[in-house]
PASE-112206 format. One record per residue (C-alpha): residue number from 1; x, y, z. Coordinates in steps of 0.02 Angstrom, whole numbers, plus 50000, padded with zeros to 5 digits. Each point is the difference from the previous one (the first is absolute). Layout:
BEGIN
(NUM,(X,Y,Z))
...
***
This chain:
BEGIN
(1,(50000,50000,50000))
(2,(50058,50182,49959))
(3,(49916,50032,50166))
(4,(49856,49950,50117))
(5,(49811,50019,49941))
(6,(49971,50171,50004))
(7,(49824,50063,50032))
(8,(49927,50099,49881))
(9,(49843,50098,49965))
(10,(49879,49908,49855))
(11,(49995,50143,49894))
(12,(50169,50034,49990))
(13,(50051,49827,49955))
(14,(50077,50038,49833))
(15,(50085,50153,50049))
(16,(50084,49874,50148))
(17,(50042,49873,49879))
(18,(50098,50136,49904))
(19,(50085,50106,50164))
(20,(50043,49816,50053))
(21,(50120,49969,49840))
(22,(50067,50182,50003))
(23,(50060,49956,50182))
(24,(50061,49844,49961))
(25,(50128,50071,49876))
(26,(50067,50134,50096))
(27,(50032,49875,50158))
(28,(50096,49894,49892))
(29,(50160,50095,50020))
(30,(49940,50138,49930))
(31,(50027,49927,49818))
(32,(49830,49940,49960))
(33,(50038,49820,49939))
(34,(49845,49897,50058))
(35,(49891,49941,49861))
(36,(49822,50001,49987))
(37,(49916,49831,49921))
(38,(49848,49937,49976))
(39,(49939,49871,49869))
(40,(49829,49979,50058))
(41,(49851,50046,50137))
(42,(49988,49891,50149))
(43,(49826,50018,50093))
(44,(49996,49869,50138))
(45,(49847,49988,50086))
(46,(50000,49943,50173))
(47,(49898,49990,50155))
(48,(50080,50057,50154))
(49,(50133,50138,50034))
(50,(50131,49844,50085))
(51,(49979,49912,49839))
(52,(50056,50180,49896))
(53,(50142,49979,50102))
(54,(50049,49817,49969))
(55,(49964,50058,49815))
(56,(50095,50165,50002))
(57,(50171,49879,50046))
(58,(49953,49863,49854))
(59,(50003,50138,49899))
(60,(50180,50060,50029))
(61,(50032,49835,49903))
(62,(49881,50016,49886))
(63,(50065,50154,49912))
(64,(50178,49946,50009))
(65,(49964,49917,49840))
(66,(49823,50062,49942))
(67,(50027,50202,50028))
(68,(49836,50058,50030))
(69,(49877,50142,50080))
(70,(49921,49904,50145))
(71,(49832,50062,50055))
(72,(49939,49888,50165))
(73,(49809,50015,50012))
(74,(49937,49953,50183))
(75,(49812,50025,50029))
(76,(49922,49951,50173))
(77,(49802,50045,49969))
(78,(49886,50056,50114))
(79,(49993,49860,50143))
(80,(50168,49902,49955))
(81,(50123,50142,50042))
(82,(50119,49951,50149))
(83,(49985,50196,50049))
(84,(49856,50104,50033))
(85,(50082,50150,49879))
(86,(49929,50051,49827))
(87,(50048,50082,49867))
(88,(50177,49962,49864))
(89,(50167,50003,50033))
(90,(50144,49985,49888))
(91,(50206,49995,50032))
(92,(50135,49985,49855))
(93,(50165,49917,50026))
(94,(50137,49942,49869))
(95,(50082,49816,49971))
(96,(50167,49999,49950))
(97,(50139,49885,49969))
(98,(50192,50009,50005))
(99,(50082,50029,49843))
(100,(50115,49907,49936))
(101,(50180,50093,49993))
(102,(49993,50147,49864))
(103,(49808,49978,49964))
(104,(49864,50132,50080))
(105,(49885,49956,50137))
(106,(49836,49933,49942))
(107,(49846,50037,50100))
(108,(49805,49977,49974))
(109,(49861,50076,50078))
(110,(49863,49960,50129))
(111,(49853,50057,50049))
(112,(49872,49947,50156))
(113,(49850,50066,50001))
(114,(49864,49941,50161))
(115,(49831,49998,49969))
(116,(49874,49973,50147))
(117,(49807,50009,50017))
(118,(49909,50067,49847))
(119,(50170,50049,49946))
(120,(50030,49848,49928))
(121,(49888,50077,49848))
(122,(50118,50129,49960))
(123,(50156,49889,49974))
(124,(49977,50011,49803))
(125,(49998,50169,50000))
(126,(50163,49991,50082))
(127,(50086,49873,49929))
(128,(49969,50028,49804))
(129,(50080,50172,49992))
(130,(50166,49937,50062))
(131,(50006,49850,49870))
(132,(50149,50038,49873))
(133,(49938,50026,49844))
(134,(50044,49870,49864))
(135,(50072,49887,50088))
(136,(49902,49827,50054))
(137,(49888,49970,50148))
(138,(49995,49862,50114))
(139,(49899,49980,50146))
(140,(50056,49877,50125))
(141,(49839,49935,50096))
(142,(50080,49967,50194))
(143,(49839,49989,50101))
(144,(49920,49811,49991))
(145,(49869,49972,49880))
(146,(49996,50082,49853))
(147,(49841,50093,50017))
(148,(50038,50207,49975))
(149,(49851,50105,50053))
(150,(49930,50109,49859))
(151,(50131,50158,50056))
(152,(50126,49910,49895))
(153,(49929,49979,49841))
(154,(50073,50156,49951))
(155,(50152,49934,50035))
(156,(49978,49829,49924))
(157,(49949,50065,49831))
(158,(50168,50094,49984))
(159,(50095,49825,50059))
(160,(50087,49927,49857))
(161,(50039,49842,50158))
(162,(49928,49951,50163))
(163,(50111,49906,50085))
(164,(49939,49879,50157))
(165,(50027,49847,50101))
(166,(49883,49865,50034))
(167,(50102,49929,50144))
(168,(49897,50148,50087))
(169,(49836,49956,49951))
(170,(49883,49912,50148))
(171,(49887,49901,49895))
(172,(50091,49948,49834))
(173,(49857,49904,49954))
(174,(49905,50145,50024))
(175,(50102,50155,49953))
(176,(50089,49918,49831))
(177,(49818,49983,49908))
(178,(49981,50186,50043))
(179,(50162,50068,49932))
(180,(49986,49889,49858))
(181,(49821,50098,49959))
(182,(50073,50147,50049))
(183,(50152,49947,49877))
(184,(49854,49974,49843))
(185,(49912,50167,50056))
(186,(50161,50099,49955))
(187,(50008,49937,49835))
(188,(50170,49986,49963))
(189,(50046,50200,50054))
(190,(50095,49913,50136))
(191,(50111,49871,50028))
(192,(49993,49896,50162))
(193,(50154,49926,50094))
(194,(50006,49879,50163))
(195,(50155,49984,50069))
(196,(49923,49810,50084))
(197,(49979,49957,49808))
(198,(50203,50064,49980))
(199,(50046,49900,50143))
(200,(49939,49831,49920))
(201,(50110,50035,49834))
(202,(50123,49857,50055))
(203,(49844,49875,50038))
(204,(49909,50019,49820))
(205,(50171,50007,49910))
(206,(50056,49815,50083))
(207,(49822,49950,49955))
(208,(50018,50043,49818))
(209,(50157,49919,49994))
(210,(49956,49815,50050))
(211,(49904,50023,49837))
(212,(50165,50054,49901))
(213,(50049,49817,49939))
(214,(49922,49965,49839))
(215,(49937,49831,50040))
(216,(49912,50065,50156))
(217,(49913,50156,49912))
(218,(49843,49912,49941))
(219,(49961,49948,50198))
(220,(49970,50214,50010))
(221,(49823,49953,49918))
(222,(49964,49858,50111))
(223,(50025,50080,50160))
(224,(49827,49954,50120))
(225,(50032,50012,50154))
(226,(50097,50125,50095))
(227,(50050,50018,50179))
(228,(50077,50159,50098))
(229,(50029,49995,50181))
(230,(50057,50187,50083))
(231,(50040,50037,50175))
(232,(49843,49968,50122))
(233,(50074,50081,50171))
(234,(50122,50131,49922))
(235,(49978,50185,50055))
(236,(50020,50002,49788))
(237,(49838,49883,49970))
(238,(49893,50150,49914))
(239,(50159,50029,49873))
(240,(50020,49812,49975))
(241,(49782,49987,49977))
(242,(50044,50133,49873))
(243,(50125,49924,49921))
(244,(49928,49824,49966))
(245,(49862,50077,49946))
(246,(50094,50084,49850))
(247,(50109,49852,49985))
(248,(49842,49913,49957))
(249,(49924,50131,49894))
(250,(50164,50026,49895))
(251,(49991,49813,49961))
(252,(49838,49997,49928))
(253,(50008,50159,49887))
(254,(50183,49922,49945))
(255,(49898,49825,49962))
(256,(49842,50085,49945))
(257,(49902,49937,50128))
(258,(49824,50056,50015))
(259,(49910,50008,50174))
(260,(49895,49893,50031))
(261,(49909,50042,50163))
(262,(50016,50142,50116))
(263,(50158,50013,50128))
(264,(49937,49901,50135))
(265,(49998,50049,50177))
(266,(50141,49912,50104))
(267,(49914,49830,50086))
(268,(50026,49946,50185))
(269,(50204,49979,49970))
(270,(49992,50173,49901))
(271,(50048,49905,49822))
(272,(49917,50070,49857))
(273,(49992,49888,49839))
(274,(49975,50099,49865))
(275,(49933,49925,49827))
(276,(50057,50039,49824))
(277,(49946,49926,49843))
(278,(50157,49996,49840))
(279,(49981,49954,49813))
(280,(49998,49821,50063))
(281,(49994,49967,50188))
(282,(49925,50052,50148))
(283,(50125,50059,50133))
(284,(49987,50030,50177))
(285,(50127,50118,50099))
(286,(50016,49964,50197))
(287,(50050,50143,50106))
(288,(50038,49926,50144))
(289,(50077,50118,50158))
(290,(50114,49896,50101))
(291,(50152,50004,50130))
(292,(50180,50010,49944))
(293,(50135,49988,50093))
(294,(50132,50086,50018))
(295,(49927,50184,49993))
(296,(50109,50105,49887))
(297,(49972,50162,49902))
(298,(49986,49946,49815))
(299,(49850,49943,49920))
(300,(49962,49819,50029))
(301,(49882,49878,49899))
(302,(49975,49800,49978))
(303,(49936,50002,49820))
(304,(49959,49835,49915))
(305,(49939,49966,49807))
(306,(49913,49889,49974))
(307,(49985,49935,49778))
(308,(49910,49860,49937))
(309,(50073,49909,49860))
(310,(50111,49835,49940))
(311,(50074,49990,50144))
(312,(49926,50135,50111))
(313,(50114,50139,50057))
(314,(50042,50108,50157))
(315,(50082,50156,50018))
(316,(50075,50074,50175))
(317,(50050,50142,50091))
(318,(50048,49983,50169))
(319,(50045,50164,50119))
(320,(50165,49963,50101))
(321,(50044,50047,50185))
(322,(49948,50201,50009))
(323,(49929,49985,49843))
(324,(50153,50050,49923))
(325,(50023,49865,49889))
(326,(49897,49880,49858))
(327,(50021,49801,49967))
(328,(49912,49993,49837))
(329,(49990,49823,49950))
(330,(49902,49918,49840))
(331,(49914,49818,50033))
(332,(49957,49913,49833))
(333,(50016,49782,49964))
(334,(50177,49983,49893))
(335,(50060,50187,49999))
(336,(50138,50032,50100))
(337,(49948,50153,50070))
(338,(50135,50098,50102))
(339,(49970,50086,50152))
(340,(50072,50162,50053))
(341,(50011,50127,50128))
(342,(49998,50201,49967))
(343,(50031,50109,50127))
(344,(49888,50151,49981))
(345,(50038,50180,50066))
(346,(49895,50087,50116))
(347,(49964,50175,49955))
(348,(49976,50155,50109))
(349,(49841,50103,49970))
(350,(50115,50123,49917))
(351,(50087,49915,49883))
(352,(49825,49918,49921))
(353,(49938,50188,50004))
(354,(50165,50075,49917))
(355,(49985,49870,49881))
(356,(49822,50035,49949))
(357,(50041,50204,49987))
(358,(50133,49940,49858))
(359,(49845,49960,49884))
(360,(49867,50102,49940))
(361,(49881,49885,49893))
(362,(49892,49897,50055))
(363,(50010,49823,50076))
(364,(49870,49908,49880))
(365,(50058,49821,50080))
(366,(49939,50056,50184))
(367,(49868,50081,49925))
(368,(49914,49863,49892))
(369,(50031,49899,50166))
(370,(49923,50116,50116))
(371,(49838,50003,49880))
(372,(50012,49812,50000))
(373,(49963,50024,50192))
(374,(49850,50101,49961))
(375,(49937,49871,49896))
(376,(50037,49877,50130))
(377,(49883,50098,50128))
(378,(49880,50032,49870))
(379,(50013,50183,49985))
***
């Protein structure tokens, strides 16, 4: 930081955001060598001033290698603010980051701006002004569900990305059927990112690959019966719900698989088998929550495959211990399948969200999966 968050009237935001550069040059020894860079507009919506904090440090990293103005929306309505006060506040503040030898300082902006009670309505009006012109516009959702009150659509029209996590959502059975219509209402003037969708990359790229031989290709068709088991007890249960839930979705708009009943609810052992009908089979997909052991931080699945044929054939992915590494394996009468292990690498919220700044166009994979999901719940 060029210096703590300095409070700063709403009206006179801009004319801050200026004074603050012109002060940051002259303190530099006097020669005015720090740079001012900004390849995009950051809007990060969150839901409590503690979490603007935890955001305001992720963001140090984040500009490091995606220079950008950072606007961080919080909005605590009428009844959910932790204070009694009303009313806006804003404060400006400055990352940057230590040149290397001979190059100039490179800093990006922030901005905070506190919205409580009826406030909360005004936050467009506040926020738009200070996005920079020609450049992109991402909105990182990082309250739970995604489920923005009518205030933002100002905001969200003007998004060219809304970024958010489904590790955060309560209900994933719920709350992914509503983003996904939420996903079809915009129309394609958006594109939608989940970093719990980015997080799996390792899982669906092992999957694909037990497919890779060309003798074992034509079993892709004949898949009928998958299984995935995710973390039962886990403080991470919700993200790993999420998760096999797009696992299974992906699979069947990959395999053009057609629902063909609603998503169930979970029965007494909270396994939902969902039901899919393909060109020439019907196939039934088992989530089943269970306990792993071990604990761990990284993602962790059992996923089984399950293809008819002569002979049948199974296809594997085992979690390891902390669910930092896969045993794929491949089960089929007179092919000498081999069995590996991949570790995977466990990434940091972010380094998935750095990653996802680096692109501007549209995820169509994660999308066409997360309508899949809406088809699943019949919406």
């Amino acid at each position: 930081m060029i210096e703590s968050p300095r409070e700063v009237a709403v009206a006179e935001l801009e004319a801050e955001l200026s004074s603050l550069w012109r002060t940051a040059a002259e303190d530099v020894s006097g020669e005015g060598i720090v740079t001012r860079a900004c390849a995009l507009t950051l809007v990060v919506s969150v839901e409590t001033e503690a979490e603007a904090r935890d955001v305001s440090e992720m963001l140090g990293e984040v500009t490091r290698q995606n220079p950008c103005r950072t606007i961080i929306m919080v909005s605590e309505p009428a009844g959910e603010s932790v204070s009694r006060r009303t009313g806006v506040q804003a404060w400006i503040s400055a990352h940057c980051h230590v040149p290397v030898d001979g190059e100039k300082q490179v800093c990006s902006e922030q901005v905070t701006v506190v919205a409580r009670g009826d406030s909360v309505r005004a936050l467009p009006n506040i926020v738009l002004p200070l996005v920079v012109p020609g450049l992109p516009i991402y909105l990182w959702w990082r309250a739970r569900r995604f489920e923005p009150e009518s205030y933002y659509d100002d905001i969200l029209r003007v998004a060219d990305r809304a970024l958010f996590d489904s590790a955060r959502f309560p209900d994933p059975a719920s709350d992914l059927p509503r983003l996904a219509a939420r996903a079809r209402e915009a129309k394609g003037r958006m594109g939608f990112s989940d970093l719990n969708w980015v997080r799996m990359t390792p899982w669906r790229e092992l999957m694909a690959q037990c497919f890779d031989p060309p003798d074992l290709r034509p079993y892709l068709g004949r898949v009928n019966r998958v299984t995935i088991e995710y973390e039962k007890t886990s403080p991470r249960r919700a993200a790993q719900e999420a998760q096999a839930l797009l696992l299974a979705a992906w699979l069947a708009g990959r395999l053009k698989w057609d629902p063909a009943e609603p998503l169930p609810l979970p029965n007494r052992d909270m396994t939902r088998t969902c039901i899919f009908k393909s060109s020439n089979n019907r196939v039934e997909v088992r989530l089943i929550p269970r306990d792993f052991a071990g604990g761990g931080e990284g993602v962790g699945f059992n996923i089984t495959l399950e293809a008819s044929g002569e002979p049948p054939a199974e296809f594997s992915l085992a979690r390891g211990p902390e669910g930092r590494c896969v045993t794929t394996r491949c089960s089929v009468e007179g092919y000498a399948g081999v069995s590996r292990n991949v570790r995977l690498e466990v990434l940091e919220e972010v380094e998935v969200v750095n990653d996802e700044l680096k692109y501007l166009g549209r995820n169509r994979v994660f999308e066409e999966t997360l309508a899949m999901v809406g088809r699943m719940a019949g919406l």
